[in-house]
C-alpha positions in Angstrom: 0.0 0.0 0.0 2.9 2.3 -0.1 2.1 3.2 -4.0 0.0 6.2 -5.0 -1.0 6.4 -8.1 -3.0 9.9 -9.2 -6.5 9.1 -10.7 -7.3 11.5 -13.5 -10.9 10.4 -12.5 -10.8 11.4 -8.6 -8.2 14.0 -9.5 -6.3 13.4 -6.2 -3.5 11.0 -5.1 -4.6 7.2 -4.5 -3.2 4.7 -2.4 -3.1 1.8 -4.9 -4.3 -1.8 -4.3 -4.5 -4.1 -7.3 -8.2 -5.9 -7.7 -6.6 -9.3 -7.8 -3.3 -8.9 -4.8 0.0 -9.0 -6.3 -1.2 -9.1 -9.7 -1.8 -5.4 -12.3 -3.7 -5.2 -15.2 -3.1 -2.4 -17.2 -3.8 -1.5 -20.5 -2.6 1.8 -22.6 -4.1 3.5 -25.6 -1.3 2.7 -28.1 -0.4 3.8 -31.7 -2.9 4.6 -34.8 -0.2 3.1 -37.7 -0.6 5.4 -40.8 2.6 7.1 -39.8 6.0 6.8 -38.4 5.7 7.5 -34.7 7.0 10.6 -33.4 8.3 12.3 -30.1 4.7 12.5 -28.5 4.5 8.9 -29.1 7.9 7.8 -27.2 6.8 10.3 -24.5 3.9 7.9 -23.9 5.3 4.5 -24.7 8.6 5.3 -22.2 6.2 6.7 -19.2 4.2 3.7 -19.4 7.1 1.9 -19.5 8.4 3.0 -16.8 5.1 2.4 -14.9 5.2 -1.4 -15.7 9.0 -1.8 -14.7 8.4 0.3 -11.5 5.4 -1.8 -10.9 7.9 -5.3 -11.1 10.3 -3.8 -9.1 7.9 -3.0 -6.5 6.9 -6.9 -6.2 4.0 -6.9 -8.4 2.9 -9.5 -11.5 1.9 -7.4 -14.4 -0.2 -7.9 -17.4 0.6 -4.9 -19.7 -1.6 -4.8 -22.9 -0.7 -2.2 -25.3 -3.1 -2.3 -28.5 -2.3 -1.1 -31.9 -5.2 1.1 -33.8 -5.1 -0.4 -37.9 -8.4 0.7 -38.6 -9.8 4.2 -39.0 -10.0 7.3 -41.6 -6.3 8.7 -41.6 -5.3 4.5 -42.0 -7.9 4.4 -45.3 -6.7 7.8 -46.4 -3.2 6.9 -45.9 -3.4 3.5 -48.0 -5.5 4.9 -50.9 -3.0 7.6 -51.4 0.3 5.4 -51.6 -1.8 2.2 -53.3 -1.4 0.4 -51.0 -3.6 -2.6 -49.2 -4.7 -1.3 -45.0 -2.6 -4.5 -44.0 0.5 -4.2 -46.1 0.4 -0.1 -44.4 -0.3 -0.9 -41.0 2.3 -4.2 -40.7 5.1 -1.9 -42.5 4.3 0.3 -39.8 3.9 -1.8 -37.1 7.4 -2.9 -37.4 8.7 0.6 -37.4 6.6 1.0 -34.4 8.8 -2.1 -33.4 12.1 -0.5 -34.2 12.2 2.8 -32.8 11.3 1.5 -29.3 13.5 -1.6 -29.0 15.9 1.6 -29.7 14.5 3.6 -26.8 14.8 0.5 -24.7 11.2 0.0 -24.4 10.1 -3.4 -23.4 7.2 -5.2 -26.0 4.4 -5.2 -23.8 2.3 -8.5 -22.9 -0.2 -8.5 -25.3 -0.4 -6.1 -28.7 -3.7 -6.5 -30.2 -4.9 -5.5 -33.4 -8.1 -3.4 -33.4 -8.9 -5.3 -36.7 -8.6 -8.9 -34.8 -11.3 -7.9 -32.5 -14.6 -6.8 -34.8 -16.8 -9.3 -33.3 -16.0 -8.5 -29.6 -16.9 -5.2 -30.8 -20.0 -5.7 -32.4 -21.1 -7.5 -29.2 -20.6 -4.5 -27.1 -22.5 -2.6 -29.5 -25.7 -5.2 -29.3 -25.7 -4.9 -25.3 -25.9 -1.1 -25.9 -28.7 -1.1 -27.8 -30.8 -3.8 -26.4 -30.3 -1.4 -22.9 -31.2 2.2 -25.5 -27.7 3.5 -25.1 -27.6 3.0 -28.6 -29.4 3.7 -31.7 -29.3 3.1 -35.4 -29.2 6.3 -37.3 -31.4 4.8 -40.2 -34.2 3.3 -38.3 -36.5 2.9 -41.3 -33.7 0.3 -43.3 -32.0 -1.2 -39.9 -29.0 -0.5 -41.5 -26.3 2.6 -41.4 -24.6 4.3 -38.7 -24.9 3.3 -34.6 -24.5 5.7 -32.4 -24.5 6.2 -28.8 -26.9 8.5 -27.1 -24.3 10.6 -24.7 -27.3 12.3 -22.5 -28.8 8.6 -21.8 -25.6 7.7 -19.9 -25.7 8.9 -16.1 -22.2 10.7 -15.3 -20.9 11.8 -19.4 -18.1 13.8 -18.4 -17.1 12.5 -15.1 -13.4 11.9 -16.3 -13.0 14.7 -18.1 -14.6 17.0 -15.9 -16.9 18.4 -19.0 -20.8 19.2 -18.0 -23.2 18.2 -20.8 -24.3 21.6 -21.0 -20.8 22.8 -21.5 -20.0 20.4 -24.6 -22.8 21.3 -26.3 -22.5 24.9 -25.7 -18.7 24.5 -27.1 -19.7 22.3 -30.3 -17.1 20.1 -29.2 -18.4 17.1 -31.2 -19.4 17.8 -35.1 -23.2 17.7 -35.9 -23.6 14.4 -38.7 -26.3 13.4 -40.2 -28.4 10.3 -38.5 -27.7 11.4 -34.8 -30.2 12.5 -32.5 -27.9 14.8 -30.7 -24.8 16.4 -31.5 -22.6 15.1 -28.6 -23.6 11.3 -29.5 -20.8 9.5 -30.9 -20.4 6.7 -33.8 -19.9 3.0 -32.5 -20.1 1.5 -36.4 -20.0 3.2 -39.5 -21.7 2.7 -42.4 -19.4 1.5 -45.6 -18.9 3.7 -48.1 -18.8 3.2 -51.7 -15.3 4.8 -52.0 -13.6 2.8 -49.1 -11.6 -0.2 -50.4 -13.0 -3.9 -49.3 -10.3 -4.2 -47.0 -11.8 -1.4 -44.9 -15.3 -3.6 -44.4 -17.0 -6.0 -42.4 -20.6 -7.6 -42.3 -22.8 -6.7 -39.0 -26.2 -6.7 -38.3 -26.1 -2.9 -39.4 -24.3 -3.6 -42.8 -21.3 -3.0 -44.2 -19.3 -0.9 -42.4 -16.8 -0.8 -39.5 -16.1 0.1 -35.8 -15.7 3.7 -34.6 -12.5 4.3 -32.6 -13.8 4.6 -29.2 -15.7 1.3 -29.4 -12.1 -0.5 -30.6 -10.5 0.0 -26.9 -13.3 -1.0 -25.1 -13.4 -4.4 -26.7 -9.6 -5.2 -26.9 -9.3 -3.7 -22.9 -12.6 -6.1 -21.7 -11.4 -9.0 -23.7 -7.8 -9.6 -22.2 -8.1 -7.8 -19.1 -11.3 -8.0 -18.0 -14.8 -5.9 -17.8 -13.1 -4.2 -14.5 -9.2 -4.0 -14.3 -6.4 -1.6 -12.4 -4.6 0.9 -14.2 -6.3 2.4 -18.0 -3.1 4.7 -19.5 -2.7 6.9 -22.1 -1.2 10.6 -23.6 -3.5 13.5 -21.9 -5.0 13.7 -25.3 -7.3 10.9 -25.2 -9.0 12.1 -21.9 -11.8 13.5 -24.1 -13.4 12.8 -25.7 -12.0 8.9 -26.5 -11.3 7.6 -22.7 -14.5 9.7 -21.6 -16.3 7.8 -24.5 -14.4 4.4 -23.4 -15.9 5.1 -19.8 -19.4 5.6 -21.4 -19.8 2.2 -23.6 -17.8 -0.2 -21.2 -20.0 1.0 -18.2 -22.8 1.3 -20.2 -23.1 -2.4 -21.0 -21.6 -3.6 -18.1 -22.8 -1.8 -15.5 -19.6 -1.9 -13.7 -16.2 0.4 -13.7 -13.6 -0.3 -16.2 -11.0 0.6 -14.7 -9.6 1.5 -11.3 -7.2 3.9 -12.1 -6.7 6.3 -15.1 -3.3 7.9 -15.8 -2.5 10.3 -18.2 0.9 11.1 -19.6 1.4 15.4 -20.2 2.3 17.3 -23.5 5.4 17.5 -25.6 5.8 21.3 -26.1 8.2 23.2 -28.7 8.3 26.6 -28.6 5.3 26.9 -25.6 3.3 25.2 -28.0 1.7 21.2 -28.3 4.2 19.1 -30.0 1.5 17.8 -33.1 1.1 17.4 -36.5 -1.7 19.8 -37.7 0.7 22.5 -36.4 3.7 21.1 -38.4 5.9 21.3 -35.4 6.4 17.4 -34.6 9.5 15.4 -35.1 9.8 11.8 -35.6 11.4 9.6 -32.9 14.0 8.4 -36.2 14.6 12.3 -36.8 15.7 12.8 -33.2 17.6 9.5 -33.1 19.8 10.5 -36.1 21.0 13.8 -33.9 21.1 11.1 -30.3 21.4 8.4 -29.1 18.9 6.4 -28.1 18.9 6.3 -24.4 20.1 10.1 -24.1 16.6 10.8 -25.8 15.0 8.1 -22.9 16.7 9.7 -20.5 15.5 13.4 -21.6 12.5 12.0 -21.2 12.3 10.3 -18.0 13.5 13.2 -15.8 10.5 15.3 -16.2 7.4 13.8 -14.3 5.0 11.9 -16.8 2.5 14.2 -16.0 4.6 17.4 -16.9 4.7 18.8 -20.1 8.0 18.2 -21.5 9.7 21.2 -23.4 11.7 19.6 -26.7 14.5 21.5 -27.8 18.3 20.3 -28.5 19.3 22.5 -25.9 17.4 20.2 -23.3 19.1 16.9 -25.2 22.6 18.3 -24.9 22.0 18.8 -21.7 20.3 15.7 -20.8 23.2 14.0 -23.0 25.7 15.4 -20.4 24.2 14.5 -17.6 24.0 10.5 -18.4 27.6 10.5 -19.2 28.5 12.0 -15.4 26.6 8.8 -14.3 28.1 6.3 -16.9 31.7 8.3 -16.1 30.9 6.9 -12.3 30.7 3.6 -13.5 33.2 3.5 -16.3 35.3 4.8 -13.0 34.8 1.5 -10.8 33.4 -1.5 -12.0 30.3 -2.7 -10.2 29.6 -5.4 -8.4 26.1 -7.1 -9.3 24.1 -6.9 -6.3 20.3 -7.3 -5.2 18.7 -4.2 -3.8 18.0 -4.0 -0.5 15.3 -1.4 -0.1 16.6 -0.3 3.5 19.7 0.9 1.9 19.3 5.1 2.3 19.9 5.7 -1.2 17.3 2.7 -2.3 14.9 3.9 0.1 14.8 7.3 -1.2 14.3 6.1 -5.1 11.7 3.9 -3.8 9.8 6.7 -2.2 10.6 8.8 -5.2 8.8 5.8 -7.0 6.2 5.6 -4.9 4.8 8.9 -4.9 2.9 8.7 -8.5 6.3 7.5 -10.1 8.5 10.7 -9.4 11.0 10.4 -11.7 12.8 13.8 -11.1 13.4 12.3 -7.6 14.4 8.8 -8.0 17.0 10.2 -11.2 18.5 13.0 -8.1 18.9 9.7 -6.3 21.0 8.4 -8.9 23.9 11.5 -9.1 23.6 11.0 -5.5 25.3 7.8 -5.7 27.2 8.3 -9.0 29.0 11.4 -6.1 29.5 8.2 -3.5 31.3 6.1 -6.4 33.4 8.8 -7.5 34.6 9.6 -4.0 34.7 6.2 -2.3 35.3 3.8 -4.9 33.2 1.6 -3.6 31.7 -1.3 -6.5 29.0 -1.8 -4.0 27.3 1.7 -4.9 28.8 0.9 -8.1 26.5 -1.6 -8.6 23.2 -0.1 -6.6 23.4 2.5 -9.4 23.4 0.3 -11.9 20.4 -1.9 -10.2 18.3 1.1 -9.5 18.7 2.3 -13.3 17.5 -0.9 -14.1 14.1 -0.1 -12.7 14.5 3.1 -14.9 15.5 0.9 -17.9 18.7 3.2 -18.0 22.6 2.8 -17.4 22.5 -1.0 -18.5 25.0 -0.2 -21.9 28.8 -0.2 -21.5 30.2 2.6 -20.1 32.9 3.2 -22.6 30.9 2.6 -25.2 28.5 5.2 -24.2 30.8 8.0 -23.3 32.8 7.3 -26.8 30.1 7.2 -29.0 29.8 10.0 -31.8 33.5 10.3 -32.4 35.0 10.1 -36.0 38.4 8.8 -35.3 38.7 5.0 -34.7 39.9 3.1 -31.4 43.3 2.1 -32.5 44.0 5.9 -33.9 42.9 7.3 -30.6 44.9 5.1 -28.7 48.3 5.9 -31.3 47.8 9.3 -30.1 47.1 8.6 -26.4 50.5 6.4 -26.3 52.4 9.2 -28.2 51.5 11.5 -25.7 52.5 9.3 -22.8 55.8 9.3 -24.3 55.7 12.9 -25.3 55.3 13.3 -21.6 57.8 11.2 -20.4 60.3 12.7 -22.2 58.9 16.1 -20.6 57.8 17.1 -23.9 55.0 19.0 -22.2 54.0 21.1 -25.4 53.8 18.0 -27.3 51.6 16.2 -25.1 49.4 19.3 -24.8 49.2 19.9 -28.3 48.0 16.5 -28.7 45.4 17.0 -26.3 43.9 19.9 -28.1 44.0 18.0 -31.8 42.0 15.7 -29.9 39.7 18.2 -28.1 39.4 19.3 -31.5 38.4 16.3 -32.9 35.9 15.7 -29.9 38.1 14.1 -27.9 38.4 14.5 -24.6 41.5 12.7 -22.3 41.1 11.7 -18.8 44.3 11.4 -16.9 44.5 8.7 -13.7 46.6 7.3 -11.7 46.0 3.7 -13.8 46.1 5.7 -17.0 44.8 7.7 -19.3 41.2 7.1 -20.8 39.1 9.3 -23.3 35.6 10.0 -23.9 33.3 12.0 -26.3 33.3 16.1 -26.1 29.7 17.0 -24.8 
């Protein structure tokens, strides 16, 4: 019961206890693949990362489903412009989902499913929510066409959000279409069109058509997890209207909570503005990786809270590039010694109540220069080792120190180390101008040399 967690539903810290004990279900709002995924998109995939390797490290068993969106407008749009089939668009996409975060060190989660896998689930949902008049079919006099749900027939629209009914309508939030009753009702199927491709169809009861968005979580979340599990995740995007519309069909035909806990991950800001791409100001995770390396963007992103907005700028990367490599220098410095964590340790204790306050990153990664100062002044492998350990939980500080604080430099090992040995010599010979001047064509070259009692190492220039 030490864990709080806070609730975007209660809007206050929680003490968190898992429905089953020992065991957490959660489930995050993953990617719609039309599109290579960019910054806002690792934001969200490495702070529910985080969440699930925090959770293990606290002692828990989790089930961490993570679906994948291949069916919807921008996915047909998208596919009819290259000519291309939905399923050859979404799988090439899917595996460059795949690729950029193995890079960012994400881990797969449990389960992955495919919106497109689950129609039937789907259209069951839909069925329960019209035999109870949450739901209606827009074309009553053919039985076939649209379904939507009827917003004002569902007690407590807006309860996650914090929107009144009155206030959405007033602020036209949701677009008047033809067929609904009200403008704040949402689509659960839609009608086929004669200019969507075959691929974009399924039979149903109400025609041709296909699922709205909204409807495709609530199936996939129910199915594997469950009509009531712990933890439902996503960016603070989806907290209206799609998690408030998730709330309103899952509750709606099961007349129970979905889920106990709802987290929301903040912004990605450039320039004080929403990282997206209607404003054209978004960068793609592969952009960013071709100017750093992967865990140096990871990193940037950990050490702001998840629920912060997190300000992009190469500035921030540089500098969140410097900081790893004064806690890989600590362990390039003294080799650790593997060790288990023992919690009562004071620098463990602090990260875990860092941890345990809603996942406070900033805390648990001033925790870790703590302990990188320790190694640096005692030596020790023991805190050597707790630093690398407690990273772990953070998924950083698990590469090779010297191949970390050497990466990005043009010259190769063995001509570095022609130059390093010349200036020994230079040195010994009390050729001082030589050895400096070999230093500085070094520096130059963004080289720096570190000079020990064991010998001399180098690393890259920040």
């Amino acid at each position: 019961m030490s864990l709080r967690i806070y609730n975007t539903l209660s809007r206050a810290l929680e003490h968190f206890s898992p429905l089953q004990p020992g065991h957490v279900r959660m489930y995050v709002c993953g990617m719609t693949v039309y599109d290579l995924c960019h910054l806002g998109h690792a934001r969200a995939m490495v702070a529910f990362d985080v969440v699930q390797r925090w959770l293990k490290c606290d002692g828990y068993q989790v089930t961490y489903v993570r679906n994948i969106t291949d069916i919807d407008d921008k996915i047909i749009k998208r596919a009819l412009e290259n000519g291309e089939t939905i399923r050859s668009l979404t799988d090439r996409m899917i595996v460059a989902l795949h690729q950029d975060a193995d890079a960012l060190g994400i881990a797969r989660p449990d389960h992955e499913p495919r919106a497109t896998d689950y129609v039937p689930q789907m259209l069951k949902i839909i069925s329960m929510l019209e035999q109870k008049g949450l739901a209606y079919r827009a074309n009553q006099g053919t039985g076939l066409g649209d379904v939507n749900f009827a917003v004002r027939k569902f007690p407590g629209y807006g309860k996650l959000s914090g929107k009144s009914l009155d206030e959405l309508h007033a602020g036209e939030r949701v677009a008047v279409l033809d067929g609904k009753d009200d403008p704040l009702d949402f689509v659960l199927w839609k009608s086929a069109k004669p200019t969507e491709p075959p691929d974009a169809k399924w039979d149903s009861t109400y025609g041709s058509g296909r699922p709205g968005w909204h409807i495709e979580c609530s199936a996939m979340s129910c199915e594997m997890l469950g009509e009531t599990f712990d933890i439902h995740g996503g960016g603070a995007d989806l907290q209206f209207p799609h998690h408030e519309n998730e709330i309103a069909q899952s509750e709606g035909a099961h007349g129970k909570p979905l889920a106990q806990v709802w987290m929301h991950n903040g912004f990605v800001r450039v320039d004080n503005e929403k990282m997206s791409k209607s404003l054209g100001n978004f960068f793609t995770i592969r952009e960013i990786l071709a100017e750093y390396d992967p865990e140096t963007v990871r990193f940037f992103i950990i050490r702001a809270h998840y629920r912060s907005p997190l300000n992009y700028s190469d500035a921030h990367l540089d500098d969140a590039r410097s900081a790893l490599k004064r806690l890989y220098t600590a362990l390039q410095s003294v080799k650790p010694t593997a060790v288990k964590v023992d919690w009562l340790n004071v620098h463990a204790a602090r990260f875990k109540a860092a941890m345990d306050e809603d996942f406070g990153t900033p805390e648990a990664v001033a925790v870790l220069f703590e302990l990188a100062t320790e190694v640096n002044k005692t030596g020790s492998a023991e805190s050597a080792g707790l630093l690398k350990a407690l990273g772990a939980c953070l998924g950083l500080l698990q590469g090779n120190p010297d191949e970390f604080l050497q990466a990005g430099v043009g010259l190769n090992e063995a001509a570095i180390q022609a130059q390093i040995e010349q200036r020994a010599q230079a040195k010994q010979s009390k050729n001082f101008a030589l050895a400096d001047s070999i230093r500085q064509a070094l520096l130059a070259q963004g080289i720096v040399l570190k000079d020990s009692p064991t010998g001399t190492t180098w690393e890259a220039a920040p």
